[in-house]
mmCIF file of the N, C-alpha and C atoms, coordinates in Angstrom:
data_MODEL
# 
_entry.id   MODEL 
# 
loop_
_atom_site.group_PDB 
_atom_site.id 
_atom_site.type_symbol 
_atom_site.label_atom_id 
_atom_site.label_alt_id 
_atom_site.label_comp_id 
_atom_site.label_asym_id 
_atom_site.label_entity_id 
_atom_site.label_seq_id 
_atom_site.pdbx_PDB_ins_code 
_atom_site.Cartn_x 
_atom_site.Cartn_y 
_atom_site.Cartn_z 
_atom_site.occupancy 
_atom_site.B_iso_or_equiv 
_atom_site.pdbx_formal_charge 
_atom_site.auth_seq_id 
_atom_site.auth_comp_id 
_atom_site.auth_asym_id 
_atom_site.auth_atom_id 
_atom_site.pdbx_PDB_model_num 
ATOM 1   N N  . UNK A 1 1  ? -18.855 6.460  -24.429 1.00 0.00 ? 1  UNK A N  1 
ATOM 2   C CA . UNK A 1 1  ? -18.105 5.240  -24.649 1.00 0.00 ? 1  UNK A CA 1 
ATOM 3   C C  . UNK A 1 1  ? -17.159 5.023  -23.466 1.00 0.00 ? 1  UNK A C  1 
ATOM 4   N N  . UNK A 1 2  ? -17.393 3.919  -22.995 1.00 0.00 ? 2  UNK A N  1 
ATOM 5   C CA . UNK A 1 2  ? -16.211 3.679  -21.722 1.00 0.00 ? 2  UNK A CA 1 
ATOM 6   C C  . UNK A 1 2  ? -14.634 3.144  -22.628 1.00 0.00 ? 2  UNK A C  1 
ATOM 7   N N  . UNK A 1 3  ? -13.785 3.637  -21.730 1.00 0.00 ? 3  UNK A N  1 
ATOM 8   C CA . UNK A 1 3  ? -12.704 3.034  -21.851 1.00 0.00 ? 3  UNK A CA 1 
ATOM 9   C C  . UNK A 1 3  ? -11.947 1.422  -21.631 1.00 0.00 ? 3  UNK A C  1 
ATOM 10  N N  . UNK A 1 4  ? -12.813 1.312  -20.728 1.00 0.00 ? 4  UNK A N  1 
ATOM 11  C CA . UNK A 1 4  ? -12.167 -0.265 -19.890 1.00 0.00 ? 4  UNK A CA 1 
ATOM 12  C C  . UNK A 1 4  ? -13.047 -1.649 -20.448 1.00 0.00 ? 4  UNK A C  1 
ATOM 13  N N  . UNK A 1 5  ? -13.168 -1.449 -21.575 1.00 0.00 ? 5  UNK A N  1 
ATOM 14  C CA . UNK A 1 5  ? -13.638 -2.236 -22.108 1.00 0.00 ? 5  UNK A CA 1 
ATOM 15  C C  . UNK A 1 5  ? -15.507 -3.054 -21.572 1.00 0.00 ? 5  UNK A C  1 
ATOM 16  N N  . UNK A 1 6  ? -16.369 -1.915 -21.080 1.00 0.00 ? 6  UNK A N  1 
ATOM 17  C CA . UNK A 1 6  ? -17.359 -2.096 -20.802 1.00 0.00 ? 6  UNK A CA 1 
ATOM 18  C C  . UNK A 1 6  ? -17.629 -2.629 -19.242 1.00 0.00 ? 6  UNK A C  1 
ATOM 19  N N  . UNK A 1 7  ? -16.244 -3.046 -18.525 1.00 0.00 ? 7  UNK A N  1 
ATOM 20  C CA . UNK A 1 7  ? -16.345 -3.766 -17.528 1.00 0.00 ? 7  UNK A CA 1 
ATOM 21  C C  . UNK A 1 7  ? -16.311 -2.479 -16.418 1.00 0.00 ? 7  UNK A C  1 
ATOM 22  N N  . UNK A 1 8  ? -17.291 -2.129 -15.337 1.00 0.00 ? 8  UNK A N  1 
ATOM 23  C CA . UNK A 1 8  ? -16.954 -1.268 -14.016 1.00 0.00 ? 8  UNK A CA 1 
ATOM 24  C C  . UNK A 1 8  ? -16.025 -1.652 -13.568 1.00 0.00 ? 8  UNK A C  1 
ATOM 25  N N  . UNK A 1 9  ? -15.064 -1.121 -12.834 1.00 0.00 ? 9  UNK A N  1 
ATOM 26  C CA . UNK A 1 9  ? -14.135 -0.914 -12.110 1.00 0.00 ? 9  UNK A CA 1 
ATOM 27  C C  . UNK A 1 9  ? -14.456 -0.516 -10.447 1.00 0.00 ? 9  UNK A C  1 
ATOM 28  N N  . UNK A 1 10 ? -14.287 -1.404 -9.528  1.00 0.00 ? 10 UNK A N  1 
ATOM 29  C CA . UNK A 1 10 ? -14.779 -1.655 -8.096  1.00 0.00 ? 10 UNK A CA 1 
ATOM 30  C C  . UNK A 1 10 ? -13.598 -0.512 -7.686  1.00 0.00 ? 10 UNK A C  1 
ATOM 31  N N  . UNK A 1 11 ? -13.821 0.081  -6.313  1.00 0.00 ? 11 UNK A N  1 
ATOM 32  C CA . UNK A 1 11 ? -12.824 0.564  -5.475  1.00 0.00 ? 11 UNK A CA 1 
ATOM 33  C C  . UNK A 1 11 ? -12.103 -0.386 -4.642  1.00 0.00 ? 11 UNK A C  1 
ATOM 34  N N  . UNK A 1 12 ? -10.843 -0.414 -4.477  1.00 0.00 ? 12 UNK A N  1 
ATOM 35  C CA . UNK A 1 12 ? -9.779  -1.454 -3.837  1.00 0.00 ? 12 UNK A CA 1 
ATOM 36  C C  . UNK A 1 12 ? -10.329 -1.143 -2.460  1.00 0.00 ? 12 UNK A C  1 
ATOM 37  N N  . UNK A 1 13 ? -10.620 -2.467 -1.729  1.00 0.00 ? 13 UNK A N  1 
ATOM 38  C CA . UNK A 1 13 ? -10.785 -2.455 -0.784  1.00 0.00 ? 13 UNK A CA 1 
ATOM 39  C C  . UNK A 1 13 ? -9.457  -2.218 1.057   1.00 0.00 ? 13 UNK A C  1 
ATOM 40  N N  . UNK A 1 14 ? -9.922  -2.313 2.102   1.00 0.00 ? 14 UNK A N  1 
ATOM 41  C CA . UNK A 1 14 ? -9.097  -1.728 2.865   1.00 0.00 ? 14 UNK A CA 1 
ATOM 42  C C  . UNK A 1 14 ? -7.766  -2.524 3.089   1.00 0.00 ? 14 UNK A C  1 
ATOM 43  N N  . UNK A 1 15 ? -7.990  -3.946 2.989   1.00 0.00 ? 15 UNK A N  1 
ATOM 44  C CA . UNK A 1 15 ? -6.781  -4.705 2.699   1.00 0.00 ? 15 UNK A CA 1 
ATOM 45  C C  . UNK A 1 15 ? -6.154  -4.761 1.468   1.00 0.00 ? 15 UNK A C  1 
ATOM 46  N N  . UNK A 1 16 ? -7.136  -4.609 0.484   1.00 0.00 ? 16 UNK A N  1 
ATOM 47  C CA . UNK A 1 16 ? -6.187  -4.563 -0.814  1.00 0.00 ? 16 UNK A CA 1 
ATOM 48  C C  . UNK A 1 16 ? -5.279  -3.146 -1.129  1.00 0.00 ? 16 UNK A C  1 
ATOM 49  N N  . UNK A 1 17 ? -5.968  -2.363 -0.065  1.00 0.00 ? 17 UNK A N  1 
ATOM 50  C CA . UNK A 1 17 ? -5.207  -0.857 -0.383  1.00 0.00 ? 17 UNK A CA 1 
ATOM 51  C C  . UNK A 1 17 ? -3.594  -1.095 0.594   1.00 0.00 ? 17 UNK A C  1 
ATOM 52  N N  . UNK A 1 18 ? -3.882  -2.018 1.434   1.00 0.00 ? 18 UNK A N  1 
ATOM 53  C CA . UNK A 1 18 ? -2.769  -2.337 2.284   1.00 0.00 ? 18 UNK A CA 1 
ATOM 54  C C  . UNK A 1 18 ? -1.480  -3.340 1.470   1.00 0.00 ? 18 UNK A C  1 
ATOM 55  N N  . UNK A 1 19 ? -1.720  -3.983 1.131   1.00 0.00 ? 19 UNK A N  1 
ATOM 56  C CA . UNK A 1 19 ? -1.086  -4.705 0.242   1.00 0.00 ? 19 UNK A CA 1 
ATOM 57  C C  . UNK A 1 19 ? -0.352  -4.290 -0.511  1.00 0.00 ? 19 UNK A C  1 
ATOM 58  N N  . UNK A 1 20 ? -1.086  -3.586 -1.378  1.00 0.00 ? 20 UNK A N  1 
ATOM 59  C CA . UNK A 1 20 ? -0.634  -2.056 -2.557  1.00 0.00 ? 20 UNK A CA 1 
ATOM 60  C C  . UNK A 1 20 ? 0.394   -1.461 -1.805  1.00 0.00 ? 20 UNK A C  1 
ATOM 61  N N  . UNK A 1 21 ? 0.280   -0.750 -0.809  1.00 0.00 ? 21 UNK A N  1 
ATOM 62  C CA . UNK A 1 21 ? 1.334   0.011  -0.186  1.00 0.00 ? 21 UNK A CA 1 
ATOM 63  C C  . UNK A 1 21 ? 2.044   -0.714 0.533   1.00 0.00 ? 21 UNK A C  1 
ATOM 64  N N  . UNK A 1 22 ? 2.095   -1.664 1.190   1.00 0.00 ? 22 UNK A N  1 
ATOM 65  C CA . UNK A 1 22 ? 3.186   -2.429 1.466   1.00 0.00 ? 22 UNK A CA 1 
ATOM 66  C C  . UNK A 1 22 ? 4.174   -3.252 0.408   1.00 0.00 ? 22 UNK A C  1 
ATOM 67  N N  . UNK A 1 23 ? 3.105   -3.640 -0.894  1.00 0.00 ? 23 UNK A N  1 
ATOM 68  C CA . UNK A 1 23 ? 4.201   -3.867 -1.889  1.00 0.00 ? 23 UNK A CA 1 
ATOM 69  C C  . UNK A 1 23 ? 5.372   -2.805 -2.103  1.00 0.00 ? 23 UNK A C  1 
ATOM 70  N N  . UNK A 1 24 ? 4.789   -1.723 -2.261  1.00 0.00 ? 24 UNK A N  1 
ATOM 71  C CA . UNK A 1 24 ? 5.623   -0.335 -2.633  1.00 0.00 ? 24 UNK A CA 1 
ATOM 72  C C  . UNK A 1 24 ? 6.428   0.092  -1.804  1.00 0.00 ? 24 UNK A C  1 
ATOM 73  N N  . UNK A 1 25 ? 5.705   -0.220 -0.232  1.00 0.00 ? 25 UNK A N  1 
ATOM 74  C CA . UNK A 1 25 ? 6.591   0.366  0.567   1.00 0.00 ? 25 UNK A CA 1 
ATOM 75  C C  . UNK A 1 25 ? 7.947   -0.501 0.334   1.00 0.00 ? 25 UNK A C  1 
ATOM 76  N N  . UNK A 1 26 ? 7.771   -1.222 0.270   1.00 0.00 ? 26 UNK A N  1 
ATOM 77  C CA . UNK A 1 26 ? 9.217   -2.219 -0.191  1.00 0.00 ? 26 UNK A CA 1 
ATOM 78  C C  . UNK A 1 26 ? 9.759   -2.887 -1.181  1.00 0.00 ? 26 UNK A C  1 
ATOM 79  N N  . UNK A 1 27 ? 9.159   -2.141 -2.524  1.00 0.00 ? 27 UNK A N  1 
ATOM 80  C CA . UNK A 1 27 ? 9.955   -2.093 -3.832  1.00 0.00 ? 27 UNK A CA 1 
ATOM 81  C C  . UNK A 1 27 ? 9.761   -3.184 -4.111  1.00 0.00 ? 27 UNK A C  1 
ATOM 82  N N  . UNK A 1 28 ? 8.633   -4.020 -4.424  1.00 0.00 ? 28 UNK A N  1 
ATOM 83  C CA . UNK A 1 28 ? 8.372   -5.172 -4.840  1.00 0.00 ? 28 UNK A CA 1 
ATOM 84  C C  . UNK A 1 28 ? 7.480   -5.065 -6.496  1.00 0.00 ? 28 UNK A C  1 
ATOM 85  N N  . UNK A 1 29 ? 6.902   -3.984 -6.602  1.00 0.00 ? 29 UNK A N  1 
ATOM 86  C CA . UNK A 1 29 ? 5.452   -3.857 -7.172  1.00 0.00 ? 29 UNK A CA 1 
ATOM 87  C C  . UNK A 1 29 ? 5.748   -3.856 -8.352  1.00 0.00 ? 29 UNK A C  1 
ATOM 88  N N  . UNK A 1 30 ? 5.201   -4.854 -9.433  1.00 0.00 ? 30 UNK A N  1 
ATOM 89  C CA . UNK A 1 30 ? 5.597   -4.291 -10.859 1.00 0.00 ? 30 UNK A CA 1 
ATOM 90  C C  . UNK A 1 30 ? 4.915   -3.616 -11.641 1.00 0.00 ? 30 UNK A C  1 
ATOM 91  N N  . UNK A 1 31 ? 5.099   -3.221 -12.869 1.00 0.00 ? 31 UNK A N  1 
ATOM 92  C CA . UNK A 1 31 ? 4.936   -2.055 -13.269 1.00 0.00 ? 31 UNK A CA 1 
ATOM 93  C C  . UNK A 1 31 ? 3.357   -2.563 -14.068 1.00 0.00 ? 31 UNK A C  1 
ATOM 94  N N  . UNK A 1 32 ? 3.059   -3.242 -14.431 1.00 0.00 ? 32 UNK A N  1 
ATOM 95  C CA . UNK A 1 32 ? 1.688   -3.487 -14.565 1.00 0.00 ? 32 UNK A CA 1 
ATOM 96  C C  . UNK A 1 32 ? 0.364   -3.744 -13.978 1.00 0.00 ? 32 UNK A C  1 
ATOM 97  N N  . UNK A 1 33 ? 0.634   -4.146 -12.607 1.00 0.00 ? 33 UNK A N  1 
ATOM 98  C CA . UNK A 1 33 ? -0.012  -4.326 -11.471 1.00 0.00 ? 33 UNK A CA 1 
ATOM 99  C C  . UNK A 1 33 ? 0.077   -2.693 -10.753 1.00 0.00 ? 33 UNK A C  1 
ATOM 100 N N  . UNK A 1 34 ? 1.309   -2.409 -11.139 1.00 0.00 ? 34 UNK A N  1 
ATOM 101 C CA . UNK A 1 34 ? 0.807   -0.720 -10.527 1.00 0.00 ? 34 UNK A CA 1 
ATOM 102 C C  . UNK A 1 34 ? 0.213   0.012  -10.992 1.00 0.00 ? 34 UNK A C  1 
ATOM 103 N N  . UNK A 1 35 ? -0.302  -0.105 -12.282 1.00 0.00 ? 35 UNK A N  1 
ATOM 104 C CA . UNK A 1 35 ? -1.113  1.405  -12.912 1.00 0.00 ? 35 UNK A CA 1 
ATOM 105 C C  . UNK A 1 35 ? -2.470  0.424  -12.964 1.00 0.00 ? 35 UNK A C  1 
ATOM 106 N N  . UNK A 1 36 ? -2.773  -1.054 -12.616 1.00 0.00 ? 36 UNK A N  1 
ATOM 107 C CA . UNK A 1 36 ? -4.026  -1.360 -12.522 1.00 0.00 ? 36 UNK A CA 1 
ATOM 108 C C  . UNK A 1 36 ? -4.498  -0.612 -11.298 1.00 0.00 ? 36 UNK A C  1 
ATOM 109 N N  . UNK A 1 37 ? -3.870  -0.649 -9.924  1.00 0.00 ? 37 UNK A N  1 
ATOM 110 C CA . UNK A 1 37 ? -4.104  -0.790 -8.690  1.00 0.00 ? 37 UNK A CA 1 
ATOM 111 C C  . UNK A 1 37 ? -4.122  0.701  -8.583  1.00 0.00 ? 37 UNK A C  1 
ATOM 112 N N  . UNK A 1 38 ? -3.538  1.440  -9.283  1.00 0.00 ? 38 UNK A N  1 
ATOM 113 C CA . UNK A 1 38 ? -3.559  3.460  -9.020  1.00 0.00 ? 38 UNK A CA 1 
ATOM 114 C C  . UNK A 1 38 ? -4.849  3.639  -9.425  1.00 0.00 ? 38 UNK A C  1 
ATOM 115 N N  . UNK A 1 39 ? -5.760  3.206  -10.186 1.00 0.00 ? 39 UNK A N  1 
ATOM 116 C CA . UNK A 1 39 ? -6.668  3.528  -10.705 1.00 0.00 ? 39 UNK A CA 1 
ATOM 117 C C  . UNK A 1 39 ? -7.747  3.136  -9.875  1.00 0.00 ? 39 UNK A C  1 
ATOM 118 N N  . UNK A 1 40 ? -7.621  2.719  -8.825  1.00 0.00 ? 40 UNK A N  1 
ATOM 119 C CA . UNK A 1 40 ? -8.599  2.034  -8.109  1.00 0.00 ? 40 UNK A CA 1 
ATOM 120 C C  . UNK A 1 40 ? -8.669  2.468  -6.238  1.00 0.00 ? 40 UNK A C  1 
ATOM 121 N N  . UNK A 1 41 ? -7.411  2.994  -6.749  1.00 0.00 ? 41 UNK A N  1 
ATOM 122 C CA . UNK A 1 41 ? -6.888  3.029  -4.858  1.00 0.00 ? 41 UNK A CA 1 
ATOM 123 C C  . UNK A 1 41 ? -7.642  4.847  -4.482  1.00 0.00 ? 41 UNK A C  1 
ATOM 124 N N  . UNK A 1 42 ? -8.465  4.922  -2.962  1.00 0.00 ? 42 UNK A N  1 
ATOM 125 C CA . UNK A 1 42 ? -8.677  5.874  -2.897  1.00 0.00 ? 42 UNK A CA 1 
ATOM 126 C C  . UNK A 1 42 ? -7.430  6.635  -2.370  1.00 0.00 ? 42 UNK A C  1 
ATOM 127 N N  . UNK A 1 43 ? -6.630  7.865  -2.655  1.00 0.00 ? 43 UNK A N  1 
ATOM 128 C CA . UNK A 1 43 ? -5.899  8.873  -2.300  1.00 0.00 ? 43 UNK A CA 1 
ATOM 129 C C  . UNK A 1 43 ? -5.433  8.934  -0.937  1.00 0.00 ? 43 UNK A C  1 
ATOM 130 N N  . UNK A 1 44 ? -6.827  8.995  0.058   1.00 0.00 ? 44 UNK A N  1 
ATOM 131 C CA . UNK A 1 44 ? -6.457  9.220  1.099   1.00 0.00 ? 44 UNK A CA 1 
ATOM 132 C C  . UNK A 1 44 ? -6.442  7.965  2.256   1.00 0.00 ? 44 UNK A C  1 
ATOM 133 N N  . UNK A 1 45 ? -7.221  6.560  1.724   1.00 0.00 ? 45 UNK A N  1 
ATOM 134 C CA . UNK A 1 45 ? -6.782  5.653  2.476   1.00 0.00 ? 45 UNK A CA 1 
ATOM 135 C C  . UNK A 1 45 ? -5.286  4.805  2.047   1.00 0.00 ? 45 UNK A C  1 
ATOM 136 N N  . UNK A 1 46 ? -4.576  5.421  1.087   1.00 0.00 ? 46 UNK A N  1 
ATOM 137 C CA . UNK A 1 46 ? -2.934  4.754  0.869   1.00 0.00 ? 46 UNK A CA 1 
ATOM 138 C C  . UNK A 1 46 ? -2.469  6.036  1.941   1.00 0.00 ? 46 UNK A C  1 
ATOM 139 N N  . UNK A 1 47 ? -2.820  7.328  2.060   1.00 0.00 ? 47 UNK A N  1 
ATOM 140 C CA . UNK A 1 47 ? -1.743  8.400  2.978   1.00 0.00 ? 47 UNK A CA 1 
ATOM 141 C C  . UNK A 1 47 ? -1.854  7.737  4.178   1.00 0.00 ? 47 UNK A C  1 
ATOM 142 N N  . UNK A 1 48 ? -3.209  7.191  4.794   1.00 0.00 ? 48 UNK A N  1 
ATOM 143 C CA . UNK A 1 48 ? -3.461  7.087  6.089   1.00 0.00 ? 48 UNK A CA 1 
ATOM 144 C C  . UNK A 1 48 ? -2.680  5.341  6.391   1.00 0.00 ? 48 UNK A C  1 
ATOM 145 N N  . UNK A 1 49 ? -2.764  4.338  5.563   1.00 0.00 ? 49 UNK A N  1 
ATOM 146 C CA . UNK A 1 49 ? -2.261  3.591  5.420   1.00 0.00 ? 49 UNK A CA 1 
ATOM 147 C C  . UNK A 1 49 ? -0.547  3.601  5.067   1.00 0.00 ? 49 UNK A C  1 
ATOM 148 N N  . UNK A 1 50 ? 0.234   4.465  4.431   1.00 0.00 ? 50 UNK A N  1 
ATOM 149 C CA . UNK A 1 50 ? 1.586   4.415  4.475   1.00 0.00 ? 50 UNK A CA 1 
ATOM 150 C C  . UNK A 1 50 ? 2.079   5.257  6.155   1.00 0.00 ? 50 UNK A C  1 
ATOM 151 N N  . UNK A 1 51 ? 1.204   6.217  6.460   1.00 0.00 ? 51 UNK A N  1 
ATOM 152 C CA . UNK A 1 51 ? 1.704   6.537  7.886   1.00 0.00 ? 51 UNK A CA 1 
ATOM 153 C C  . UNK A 1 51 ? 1.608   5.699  8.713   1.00 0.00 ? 51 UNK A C  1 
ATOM 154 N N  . UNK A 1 52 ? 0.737   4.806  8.899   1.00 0.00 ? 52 UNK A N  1 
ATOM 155 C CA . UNK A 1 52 ? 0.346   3.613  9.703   1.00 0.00 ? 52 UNK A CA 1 
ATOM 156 C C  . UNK A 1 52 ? 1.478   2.463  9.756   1.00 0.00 ? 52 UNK A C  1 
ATOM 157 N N  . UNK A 1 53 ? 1.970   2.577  8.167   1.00 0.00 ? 53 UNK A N  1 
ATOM 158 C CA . UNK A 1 53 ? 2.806   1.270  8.129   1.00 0.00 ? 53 UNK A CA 1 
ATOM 159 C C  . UNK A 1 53 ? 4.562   1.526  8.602   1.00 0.00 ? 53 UNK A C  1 
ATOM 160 N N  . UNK A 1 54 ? 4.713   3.490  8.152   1.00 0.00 ? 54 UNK A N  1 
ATOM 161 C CA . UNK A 1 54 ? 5.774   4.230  8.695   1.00 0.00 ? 54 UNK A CA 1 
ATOM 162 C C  . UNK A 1 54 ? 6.006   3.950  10.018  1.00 0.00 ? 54 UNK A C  1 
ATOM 163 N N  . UNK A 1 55 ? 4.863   4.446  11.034  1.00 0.00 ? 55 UNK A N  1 
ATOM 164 C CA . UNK A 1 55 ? 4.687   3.634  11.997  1.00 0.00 ? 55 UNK A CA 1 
ATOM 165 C C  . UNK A 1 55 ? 4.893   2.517  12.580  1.00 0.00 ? 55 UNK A C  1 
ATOM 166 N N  . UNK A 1 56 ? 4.859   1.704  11.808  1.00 0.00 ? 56 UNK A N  1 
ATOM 167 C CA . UNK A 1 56 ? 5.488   0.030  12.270  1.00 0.00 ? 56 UNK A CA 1 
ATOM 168 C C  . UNK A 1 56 ? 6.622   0.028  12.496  1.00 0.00 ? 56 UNK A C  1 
ATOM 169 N N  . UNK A 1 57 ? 6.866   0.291  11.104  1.00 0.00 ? 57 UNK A N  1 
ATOM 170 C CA . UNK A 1 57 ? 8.237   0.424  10.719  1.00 0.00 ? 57 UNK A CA 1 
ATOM 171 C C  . UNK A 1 57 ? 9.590   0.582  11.627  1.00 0.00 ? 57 UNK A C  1 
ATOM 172 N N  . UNK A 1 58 ? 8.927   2.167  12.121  1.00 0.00 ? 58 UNK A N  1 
ATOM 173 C CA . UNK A 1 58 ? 9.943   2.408  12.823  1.00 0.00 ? 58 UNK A CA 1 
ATOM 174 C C  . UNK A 1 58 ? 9.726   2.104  14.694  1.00 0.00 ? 58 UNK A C  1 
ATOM 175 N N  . UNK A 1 59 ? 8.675   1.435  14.833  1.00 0.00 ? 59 UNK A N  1 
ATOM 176 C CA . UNK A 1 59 ? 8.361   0.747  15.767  1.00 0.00 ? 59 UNK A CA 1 
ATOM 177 C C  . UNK A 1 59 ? 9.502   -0.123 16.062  1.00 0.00 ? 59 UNK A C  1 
ATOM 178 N N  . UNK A 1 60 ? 9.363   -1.261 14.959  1.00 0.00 ? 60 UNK A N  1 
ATOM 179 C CA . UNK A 1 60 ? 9.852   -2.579 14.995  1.00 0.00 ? 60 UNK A CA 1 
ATOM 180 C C  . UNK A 1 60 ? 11.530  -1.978 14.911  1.00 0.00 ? 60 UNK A C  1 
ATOM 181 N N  . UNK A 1 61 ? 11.796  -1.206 14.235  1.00 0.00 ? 61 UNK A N  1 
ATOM 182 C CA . UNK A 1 61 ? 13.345  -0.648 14.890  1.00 0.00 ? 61 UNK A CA 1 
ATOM 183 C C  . UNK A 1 61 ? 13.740  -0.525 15.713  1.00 0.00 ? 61 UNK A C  1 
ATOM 184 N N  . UNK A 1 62 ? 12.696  0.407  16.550  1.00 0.00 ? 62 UNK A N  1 
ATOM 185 C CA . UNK A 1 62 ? 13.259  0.881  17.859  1.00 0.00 ? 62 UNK A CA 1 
ATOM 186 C C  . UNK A 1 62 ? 13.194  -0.588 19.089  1.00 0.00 ? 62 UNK A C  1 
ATOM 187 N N  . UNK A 1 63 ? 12.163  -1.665 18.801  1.00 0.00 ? 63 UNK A N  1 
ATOM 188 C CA . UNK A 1 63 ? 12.015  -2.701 19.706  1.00 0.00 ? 63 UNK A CA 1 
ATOM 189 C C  . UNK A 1 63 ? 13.382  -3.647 19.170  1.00 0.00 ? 63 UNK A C  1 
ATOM 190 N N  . UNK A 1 64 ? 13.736  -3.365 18.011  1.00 0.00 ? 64 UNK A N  1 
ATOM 191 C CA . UNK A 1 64 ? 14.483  -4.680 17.677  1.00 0.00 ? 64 UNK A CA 1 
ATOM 192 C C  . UNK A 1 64 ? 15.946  -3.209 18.153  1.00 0.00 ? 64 UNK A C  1 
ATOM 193 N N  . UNK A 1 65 ? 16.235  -2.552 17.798  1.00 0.00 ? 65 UNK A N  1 
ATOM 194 C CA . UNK A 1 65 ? 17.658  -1.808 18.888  1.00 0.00 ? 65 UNK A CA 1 
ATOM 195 C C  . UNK A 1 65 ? 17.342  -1.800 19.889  1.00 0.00 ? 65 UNK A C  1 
ATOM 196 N N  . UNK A 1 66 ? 16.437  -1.704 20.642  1.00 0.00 ? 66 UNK A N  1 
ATOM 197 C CA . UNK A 1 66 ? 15.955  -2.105 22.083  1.00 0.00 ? 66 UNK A CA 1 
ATOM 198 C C  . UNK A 1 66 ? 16.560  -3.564 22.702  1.00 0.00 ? 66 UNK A C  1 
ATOM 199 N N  . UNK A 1 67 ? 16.316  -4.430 21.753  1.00 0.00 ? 67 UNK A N  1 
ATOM 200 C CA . UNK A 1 67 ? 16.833  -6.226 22.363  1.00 0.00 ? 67 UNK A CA 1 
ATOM 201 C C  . UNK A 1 67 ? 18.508  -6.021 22.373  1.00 0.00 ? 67 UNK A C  1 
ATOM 202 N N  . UNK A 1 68 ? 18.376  -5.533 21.283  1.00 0.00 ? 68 UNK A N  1 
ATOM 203 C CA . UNK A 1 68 ? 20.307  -5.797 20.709  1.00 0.00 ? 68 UNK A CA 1 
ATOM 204 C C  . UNK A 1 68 ? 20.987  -4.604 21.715  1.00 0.00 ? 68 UNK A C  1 
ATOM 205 N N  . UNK A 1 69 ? 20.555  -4.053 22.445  1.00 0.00 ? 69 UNK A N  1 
ATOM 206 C CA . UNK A 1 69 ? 21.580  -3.267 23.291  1.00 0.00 ? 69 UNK A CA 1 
ATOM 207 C C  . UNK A 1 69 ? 21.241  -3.611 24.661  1.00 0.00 ? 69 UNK A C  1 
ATOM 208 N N  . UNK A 1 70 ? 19.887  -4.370 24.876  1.00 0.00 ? 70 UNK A N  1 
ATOM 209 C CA . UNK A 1 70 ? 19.553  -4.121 26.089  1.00 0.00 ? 70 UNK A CA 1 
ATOM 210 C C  . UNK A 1 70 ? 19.521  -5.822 26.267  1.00 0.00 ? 70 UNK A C  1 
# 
């Protein structure tokens, strides 16, 4: 007997896994849309995707203290 009411459940694709973690990365995500989207997201493309976006992140810091001092 399935759980989800007979319907398959797709894997979140590479932008939708981006989305997901950029909601989160910035405390937007609500709480029903998050336990749809956990169930779907593979493990290791949100790790490789939140380092990526860590990455920006502190990119766009260092370019934006870069203007303001320089």
């Amino acid at each position: 007997m399935q759980e989800d009411g007979g319907a398959t459940k797709r894997k979140a694709g590479f932008l939708e896994t981006v989305k997901a973690v950029a909601s989160s990365f910035f405390g937007v995500r609500g709480g029903r849309a998050h336990r749809q989207d956990m169930s779907r997201l593979n493990p290791l493309h949100v790790i490789i995707v939140g380092i990526m976006l860590a990455a920006a992140f502190v990119v766009t810091l260092l370019l934006v203290a870069r203007a303001v001092v320089g």
